[in-house]
Every structure is written in structure tokens, then in C-alpha cells.
Backbone bond lengths (Angstrom), bond angles and torsions (degrees), N, CA, C in turn:
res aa  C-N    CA-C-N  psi(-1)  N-CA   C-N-CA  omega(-1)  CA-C   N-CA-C  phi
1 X - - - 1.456 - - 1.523 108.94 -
2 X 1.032 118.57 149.68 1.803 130.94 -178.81 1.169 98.51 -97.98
3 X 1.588 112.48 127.41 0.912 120.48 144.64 1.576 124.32 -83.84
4 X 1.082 133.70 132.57 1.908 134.89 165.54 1.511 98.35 -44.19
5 X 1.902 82.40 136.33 1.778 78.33 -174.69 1.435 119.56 88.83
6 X 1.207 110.66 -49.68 1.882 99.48 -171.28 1.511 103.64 -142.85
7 X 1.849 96.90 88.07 1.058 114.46 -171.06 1.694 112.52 -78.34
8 X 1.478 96.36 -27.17 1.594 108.94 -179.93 1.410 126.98 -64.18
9 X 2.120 94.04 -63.94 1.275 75.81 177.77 1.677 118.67 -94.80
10 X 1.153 98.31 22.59 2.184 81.45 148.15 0.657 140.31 -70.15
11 X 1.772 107.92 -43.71 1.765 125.81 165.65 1.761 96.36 -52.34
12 X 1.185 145.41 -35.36 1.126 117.19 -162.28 1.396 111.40 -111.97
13 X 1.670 126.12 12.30 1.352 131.10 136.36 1.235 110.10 -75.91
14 X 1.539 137.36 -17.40 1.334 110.46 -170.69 1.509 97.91 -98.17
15 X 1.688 125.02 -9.21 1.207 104.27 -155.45 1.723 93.93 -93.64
16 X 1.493 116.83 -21.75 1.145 121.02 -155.72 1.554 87.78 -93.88
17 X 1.052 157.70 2.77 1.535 159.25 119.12 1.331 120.89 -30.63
18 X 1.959 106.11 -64.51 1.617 103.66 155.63 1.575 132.68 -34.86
19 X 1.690 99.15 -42.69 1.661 93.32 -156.53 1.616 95.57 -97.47
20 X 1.626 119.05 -15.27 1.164 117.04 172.86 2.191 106.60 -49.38
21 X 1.594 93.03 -55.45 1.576 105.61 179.04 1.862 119.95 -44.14
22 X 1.859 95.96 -57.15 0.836 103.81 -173.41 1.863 119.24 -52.60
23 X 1.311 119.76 -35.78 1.153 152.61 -179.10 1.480 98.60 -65.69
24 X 0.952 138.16 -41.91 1.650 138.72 -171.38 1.457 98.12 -74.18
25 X 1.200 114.23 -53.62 1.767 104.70 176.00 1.131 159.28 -57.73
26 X 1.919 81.84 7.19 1.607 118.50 175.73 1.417 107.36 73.01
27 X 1.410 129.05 -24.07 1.597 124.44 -174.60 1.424 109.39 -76.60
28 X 1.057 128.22 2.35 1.585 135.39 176.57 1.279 115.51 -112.89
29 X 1.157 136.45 132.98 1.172 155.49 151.92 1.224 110.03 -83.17
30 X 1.908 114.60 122.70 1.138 115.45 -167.28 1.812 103.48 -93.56
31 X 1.101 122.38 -6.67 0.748 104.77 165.89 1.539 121.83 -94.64
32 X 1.116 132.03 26.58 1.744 122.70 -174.58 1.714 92.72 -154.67
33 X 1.361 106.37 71.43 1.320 127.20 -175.09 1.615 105.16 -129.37
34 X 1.317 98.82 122.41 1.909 117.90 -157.62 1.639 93.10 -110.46
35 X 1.109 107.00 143.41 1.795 116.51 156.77 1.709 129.88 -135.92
36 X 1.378 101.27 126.52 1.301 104.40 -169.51 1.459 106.65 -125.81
37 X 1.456 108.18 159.25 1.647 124.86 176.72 1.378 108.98 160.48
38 X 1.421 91.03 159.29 1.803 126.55 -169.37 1.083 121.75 -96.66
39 X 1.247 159.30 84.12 1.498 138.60 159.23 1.590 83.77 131.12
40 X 1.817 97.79 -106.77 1.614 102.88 -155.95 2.030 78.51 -98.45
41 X 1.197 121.66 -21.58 1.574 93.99 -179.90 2.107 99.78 -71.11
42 X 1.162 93.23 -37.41 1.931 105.94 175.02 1.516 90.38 -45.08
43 X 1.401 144.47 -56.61 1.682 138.99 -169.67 1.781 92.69 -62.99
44 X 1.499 129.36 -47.39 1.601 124.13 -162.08 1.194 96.00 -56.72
45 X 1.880 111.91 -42.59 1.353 109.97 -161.01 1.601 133.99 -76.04
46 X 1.598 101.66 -14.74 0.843 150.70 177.20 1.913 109.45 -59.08
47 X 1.702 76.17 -76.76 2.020 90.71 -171.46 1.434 91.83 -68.77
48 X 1.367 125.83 -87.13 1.324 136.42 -168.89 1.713 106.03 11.64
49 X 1.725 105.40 -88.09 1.591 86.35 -166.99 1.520 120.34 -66.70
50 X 1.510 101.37 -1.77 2.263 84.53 156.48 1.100 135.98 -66.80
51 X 1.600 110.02 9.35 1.588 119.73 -153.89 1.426 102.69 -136.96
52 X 1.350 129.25 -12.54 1.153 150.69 174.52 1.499 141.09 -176.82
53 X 0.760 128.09 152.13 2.224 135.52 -163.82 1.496 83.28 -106.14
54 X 1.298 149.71 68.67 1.031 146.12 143.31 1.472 118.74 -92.95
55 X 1.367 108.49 -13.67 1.792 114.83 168.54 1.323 117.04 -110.07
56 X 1.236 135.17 159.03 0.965 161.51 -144.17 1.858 106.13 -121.97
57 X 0.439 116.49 -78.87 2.285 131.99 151.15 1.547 97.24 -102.82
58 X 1.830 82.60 162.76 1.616 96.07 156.91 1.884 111.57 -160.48
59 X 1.251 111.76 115.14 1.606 89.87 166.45 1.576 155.49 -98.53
60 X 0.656 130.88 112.13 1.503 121.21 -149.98 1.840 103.69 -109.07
61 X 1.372 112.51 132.54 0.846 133.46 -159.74 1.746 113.46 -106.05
62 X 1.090 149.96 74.17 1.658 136.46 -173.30 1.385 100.31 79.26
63 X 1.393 136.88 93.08 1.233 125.57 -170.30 1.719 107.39 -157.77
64 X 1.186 89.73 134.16 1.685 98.03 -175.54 1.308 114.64 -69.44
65 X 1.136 153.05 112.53 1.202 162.11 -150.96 1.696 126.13 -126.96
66 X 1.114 97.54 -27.73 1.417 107.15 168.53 1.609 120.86 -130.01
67 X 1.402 111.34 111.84 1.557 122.08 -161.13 1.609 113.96 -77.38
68 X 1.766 105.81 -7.44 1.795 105.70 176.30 1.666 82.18 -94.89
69 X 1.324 143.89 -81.36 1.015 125.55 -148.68 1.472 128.69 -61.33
70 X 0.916 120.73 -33.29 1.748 140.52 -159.46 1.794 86.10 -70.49
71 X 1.408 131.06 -19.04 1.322 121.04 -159.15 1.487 94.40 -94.99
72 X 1.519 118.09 -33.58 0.907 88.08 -161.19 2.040 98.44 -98.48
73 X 1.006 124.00 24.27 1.332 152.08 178.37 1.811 106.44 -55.92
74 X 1.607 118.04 157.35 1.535 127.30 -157.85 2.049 84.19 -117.17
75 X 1.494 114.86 111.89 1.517 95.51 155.47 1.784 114.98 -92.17
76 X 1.322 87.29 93.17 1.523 120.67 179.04 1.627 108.96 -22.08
77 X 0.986 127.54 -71.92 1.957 145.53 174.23 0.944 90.62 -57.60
78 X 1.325 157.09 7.50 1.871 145.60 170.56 1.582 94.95 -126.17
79 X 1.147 132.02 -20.72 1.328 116.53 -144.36 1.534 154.46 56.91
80 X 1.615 104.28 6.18 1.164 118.07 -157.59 2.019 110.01 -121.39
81 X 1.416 89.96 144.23 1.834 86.19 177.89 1.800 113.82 -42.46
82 X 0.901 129.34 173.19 1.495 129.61 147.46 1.108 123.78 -93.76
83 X 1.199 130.16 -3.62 1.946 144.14 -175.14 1.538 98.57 -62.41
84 X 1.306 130.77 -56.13 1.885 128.46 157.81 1.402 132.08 -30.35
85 X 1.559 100.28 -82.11 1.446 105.00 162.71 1.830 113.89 -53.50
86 X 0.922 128.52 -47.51 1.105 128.01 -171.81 1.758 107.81 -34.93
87 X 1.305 109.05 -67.61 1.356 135.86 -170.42 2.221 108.07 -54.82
88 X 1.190 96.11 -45.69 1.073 110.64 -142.84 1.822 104.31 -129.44
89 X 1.087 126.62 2.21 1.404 155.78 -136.03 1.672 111.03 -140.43
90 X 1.571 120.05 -161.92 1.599 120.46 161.31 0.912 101.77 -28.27
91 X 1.527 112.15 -88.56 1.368 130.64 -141.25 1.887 107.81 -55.47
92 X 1.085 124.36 -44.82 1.447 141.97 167.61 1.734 102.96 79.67
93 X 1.058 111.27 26.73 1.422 113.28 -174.88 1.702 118.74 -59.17
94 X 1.310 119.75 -6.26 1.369 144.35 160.76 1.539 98.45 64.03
95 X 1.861 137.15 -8.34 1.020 117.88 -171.91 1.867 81.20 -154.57
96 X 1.632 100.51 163.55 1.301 106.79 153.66 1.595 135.37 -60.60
97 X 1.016 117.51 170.15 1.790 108.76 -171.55 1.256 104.57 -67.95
98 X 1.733 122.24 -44.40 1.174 122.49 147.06 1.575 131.86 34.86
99 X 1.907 89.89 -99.14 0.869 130.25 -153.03 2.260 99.19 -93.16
100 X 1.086 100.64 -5.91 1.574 117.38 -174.95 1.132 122.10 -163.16
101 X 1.702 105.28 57.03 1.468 102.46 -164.91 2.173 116.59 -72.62
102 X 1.382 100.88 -17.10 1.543 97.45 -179.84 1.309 100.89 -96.01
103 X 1.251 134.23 -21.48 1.764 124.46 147.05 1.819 106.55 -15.48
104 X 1.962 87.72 -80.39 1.188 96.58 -145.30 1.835 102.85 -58.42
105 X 1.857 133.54 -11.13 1.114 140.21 -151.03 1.460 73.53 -105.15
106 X 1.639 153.21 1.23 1.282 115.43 -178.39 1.522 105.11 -128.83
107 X 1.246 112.10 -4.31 1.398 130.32 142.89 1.456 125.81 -70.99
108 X 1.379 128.21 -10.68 1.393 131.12 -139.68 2.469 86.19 -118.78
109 X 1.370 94.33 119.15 1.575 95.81 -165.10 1.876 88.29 -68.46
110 X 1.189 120.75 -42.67 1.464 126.75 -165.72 1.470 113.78 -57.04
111 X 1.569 113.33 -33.48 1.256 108.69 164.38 1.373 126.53 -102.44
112 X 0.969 112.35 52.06 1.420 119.87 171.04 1.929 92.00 -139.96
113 X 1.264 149.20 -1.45 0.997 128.57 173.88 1.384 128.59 -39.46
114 X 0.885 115.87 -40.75 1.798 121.26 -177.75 1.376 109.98 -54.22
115 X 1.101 122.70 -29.16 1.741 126.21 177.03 1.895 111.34 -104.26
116 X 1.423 93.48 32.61 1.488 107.90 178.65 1.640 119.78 -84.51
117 X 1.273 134.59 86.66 1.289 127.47 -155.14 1.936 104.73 -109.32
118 X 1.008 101.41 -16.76 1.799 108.68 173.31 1.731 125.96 -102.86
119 X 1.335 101.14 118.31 1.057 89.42 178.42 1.426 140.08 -70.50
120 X 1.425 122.28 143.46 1.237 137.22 -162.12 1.693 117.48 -108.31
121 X 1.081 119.08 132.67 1.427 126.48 170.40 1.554 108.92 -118.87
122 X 1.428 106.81 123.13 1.562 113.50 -163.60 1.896 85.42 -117.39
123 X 1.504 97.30 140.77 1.497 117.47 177.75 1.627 92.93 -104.40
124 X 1.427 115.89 155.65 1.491 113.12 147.09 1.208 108.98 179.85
125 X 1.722 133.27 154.62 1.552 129.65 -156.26 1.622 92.41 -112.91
126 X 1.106 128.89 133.95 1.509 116.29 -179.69 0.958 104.02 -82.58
127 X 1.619 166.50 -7.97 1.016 140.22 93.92 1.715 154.13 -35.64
128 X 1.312 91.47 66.40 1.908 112.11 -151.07 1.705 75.20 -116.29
129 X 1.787 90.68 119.80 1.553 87.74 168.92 1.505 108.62 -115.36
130 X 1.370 120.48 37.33 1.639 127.72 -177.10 1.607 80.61 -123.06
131 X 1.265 114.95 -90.11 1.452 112.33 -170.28 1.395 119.84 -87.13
132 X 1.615 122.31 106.68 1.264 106.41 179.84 1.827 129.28 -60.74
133 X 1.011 90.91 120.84 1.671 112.45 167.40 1.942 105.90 -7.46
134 X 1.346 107.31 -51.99 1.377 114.92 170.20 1.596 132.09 -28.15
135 X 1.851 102.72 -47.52 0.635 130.96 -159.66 1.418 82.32 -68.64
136 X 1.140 148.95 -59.59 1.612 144.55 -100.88 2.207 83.02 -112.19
137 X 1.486 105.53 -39.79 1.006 133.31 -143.79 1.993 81.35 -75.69
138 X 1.371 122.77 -52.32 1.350 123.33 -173.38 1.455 122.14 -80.39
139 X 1.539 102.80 -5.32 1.571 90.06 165.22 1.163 101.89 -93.28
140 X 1.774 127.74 -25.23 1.553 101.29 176.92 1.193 137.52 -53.05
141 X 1.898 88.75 -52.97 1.679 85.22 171.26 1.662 127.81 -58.52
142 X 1.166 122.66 -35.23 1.256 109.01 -178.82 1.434 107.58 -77.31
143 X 1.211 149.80 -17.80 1.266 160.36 161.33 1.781 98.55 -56.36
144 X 1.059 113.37 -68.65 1.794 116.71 169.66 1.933 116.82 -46.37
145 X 1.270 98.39 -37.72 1.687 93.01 173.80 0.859 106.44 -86.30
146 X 1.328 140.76 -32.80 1.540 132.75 174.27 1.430 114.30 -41.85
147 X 1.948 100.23 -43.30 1.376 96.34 -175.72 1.860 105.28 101.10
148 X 1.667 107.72 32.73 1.100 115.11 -158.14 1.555 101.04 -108.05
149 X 1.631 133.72 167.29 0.944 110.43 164.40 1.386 125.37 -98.63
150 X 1.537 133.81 114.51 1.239 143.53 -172.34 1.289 130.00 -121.21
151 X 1.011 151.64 159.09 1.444 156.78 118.02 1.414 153.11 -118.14
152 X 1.116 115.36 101.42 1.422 126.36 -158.16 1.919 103.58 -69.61
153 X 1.280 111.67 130.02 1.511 96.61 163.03 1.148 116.20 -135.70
154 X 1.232 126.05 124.43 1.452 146.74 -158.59 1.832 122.33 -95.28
155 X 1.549 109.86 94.09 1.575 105.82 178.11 1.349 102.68 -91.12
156 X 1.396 101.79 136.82 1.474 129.43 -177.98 1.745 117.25 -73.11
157 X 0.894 135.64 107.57 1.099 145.87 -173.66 1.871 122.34 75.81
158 X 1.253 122.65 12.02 1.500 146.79 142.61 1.231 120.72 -48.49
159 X 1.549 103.42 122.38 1.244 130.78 -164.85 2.102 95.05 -83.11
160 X 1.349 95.62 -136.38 1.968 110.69 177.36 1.334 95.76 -50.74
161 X 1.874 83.59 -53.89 1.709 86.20 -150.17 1.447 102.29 -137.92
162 X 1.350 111.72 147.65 1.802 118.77 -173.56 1.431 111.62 -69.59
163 X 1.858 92.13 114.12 1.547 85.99 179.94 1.356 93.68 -101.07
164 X 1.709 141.13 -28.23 1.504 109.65 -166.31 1.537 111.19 -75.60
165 X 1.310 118.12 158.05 1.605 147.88 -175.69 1.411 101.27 -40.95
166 X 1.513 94.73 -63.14 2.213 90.89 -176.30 1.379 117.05 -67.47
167 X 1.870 104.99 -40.21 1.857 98.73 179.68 1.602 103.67 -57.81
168 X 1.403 141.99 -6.59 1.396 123.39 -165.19 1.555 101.65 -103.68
169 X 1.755 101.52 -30.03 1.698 110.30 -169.88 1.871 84.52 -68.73
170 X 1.136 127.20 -74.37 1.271 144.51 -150.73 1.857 104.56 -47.64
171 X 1.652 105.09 -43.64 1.534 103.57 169.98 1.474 117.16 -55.42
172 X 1.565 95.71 -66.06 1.829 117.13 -172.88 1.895 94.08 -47.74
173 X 1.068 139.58 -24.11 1.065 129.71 -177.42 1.614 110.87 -75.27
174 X 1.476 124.39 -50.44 0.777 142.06 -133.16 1.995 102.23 -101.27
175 X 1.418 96.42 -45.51 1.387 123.52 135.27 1.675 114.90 -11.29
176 X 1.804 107.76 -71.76 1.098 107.85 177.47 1.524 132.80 -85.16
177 X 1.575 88.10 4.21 1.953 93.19 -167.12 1.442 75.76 -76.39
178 X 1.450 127.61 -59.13 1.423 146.54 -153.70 1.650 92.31 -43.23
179 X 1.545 137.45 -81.82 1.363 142.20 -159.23 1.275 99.54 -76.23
180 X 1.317 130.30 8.22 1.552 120.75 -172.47 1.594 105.74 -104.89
181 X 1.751 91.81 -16.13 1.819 96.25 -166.53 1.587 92.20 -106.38
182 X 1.516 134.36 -53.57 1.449 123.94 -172.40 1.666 108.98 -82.18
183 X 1.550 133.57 -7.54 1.027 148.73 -179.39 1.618 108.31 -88.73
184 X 1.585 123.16 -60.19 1.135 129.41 -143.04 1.477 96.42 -129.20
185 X 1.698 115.63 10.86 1.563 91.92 -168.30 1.526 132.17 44.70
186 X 0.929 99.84 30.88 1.564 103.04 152.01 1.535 138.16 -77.16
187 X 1.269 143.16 114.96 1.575 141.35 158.06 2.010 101.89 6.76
188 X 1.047 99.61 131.38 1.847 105.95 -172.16 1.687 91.29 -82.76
189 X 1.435 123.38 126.79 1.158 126.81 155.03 1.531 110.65 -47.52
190 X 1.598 122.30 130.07 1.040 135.09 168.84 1.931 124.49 -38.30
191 X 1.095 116.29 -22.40 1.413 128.18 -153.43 2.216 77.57 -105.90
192 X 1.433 127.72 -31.66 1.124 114.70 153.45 1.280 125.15 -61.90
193 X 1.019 102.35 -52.30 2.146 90.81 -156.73 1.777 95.13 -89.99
194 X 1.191 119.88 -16.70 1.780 100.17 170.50 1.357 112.49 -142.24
195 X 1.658 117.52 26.27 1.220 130.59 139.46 1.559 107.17 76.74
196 X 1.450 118.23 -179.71 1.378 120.51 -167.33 1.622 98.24 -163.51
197 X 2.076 101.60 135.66 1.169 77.54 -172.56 1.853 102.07 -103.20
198 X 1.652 101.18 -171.62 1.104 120.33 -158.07 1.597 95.79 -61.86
199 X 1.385 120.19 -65.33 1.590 92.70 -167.61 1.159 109.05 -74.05
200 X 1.248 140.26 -22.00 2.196 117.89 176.32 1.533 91.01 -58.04
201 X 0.816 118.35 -60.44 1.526 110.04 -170.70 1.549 110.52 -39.14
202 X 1.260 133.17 -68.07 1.197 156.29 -165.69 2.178 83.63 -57.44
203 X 1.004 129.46 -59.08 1.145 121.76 179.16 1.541 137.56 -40.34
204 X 1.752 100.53 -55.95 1.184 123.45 144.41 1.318 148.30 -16.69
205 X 1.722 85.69 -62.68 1.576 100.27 169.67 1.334 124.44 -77.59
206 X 1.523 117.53 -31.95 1.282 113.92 171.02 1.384 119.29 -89.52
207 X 1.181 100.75 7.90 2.041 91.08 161.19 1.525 113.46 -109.42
């Protein structure tokens, strides 16, 4: 259940309830426990392991990451401020940061990086007119100075969400190198451990 205001840590009483459950039924292994999401599940997936080492990977897909900026942020494809929805909307933050500024810092995935112990794979289209691209762009870096393990991967002309054929084959793949290597012990796909940059990549995909 959500509480107003503390959008975070509800998601992370309700999720750590799930995996408490899931975990009792013996079919789970608590240690090789993955988390994924898009948008505002992309923010769970996001905050979550700043708040706890209960996962193993996690990927997060278009995700709001920082709870002072994102408010005062344009959802581009609507035309409209986010200061409304924000309050009263997803996020349910019921007031401006303002008015709840350590709310918004204990809800906020970006400030909690320093207690970031799982690694994260962040999706995002730099043309994302729901979540700006920014967003995706400031947890890396502060996730990267921390000295955290991350990777941002960047589709070139992508909106929320990947509509062409290869950006979806090329994620969902990449997706699985990711849970196949911190999940399954698998050999780290190369494009992890010494990375790839944005335009070969961007080349690639469109041929």
C-alpha cells in the first residue's frame, strides 16, 4: 500500500514482503534474486537496491531517479509541467519538495547512491518525452563516482519506450547477458566489463 509522500519506501516494504514470501517456499534462492521495471517500476528498480542488497542485478528501464529535479521536469508527449501529476499523480508525493524536502531525499533513488551495493543496468531513449533522458544520465554519473557498478545504455532516437525491432531484440538480449552473468554465473558479456561506446553501438544497431 502507498503511503502519500513515501512512494519509495512502500515499494520497498511491499517488495521485501514479496521476496520474504517468495523465499519461504524454498523455490527461491535468496541469493540470485533479479529486479526489473520500466518507467515508475524503472524508479522501484532504480531506488530499491539503494535501500537494500537483497538483489543480486537489477534493470531499470526510463526511470526517474532524482526526486528534486524530475519535479520540476516538462512531460514532453503531454505538454504539460510535472509539478501536478507529481503531487497528486504516480509519484503521490502530496506536496512540493519544498514543503518535504527529506521526503522527497528518502524517496529520491539518486540520493541514496552511496549505499548502492547491486549492480544496475539503466535503459533510456534520449529522446524520452515522459522521462527525460537526464534522468537516466544522473544516476550514472553519481553511481560511477561512487565507484559503483553500473551501466547506462543509450538508444538513439527512442522515445519512453523502444519501438524499433532491433532496439527491443538488442535490449532483451542484453537484458539477458546481464541476469545470466550476476544471476546464473555466467562469463560477463564483453560490452559489460569494458563497455561499448554510444555511437559504435548506435551504428550497429542500425545496420
Amino acid at each position: 500500500v502507498y503511503e502519500p509522500g513515501r512512494p519509495g519506501p512502500s515499494a520497498l516494504d511491499a517488495v521485501e514482503h514479496a521476496i520474504d514470501a517468495a523465499v519461504a517456499t524454498g523455490h527461491v534462492d535468496p541469493d540470485r534474486i533479479g529486479l526489473i521495471g520500466h518507467s515508475w517500476g524503472g524508479y522501484q528498480a532504480s531506488y530499491l537496491p539503494t535501500r537494500t542488497d537483497r538483489f543480486a542485478a537489477s534493470v531499470a528501464g526510463a526511470a526517474i531517479t532524482n526526486f528534486l529535479s524530475f519535479m520540476g521536469a516538462v512531460h514532453w508527449n503531454g505538454g504539460l509541467p510535472e509539478t501536478g501529476h507529481w503531487e497528486t499523480g504516480q509519484a503521490r508525493m502530496a506536496v512540493p519538495y519544498w514543503d518535504d524536502f527529506e521526503g522527497h531525499l528518502e524517496s529520491s533513488p539518486a540520493h541514496g547512491i552511496e549505499d548502492l551495493e547491486t549492480p544496475v543496468l539503466l535503459m533510456h531513449g534520449d529522446e524520452d518525452g515522459v522521462v527525460d533522458f537526464r534522468q537516466g544520465l544522473e544516476y550514472y554519473n553519481y553511481a560511477r563516482r561512487a565507484g559503483k557498478e553500473v551501466v547506462l545504455l543509450v538508444y538513439p532516437g527512442a522515445d519512453h519506450s523502444l519501438i524499433r525491432e532491433e532496439q527491443q531484440v538488442d535490449y532483451h538480449r542484453r537484458i539477458l547477458d546481464w541476469f545470466g552473468h550476476y544471476l546464473k554465473g555466467e562469463p560477463a558479456a564483453v560490452w559489460i566489463t569494458e563497455g561499448e561506446s554510444w555511437v559504435e553501438r548506435g551504428k550497429r544497431i542500425s545496420n
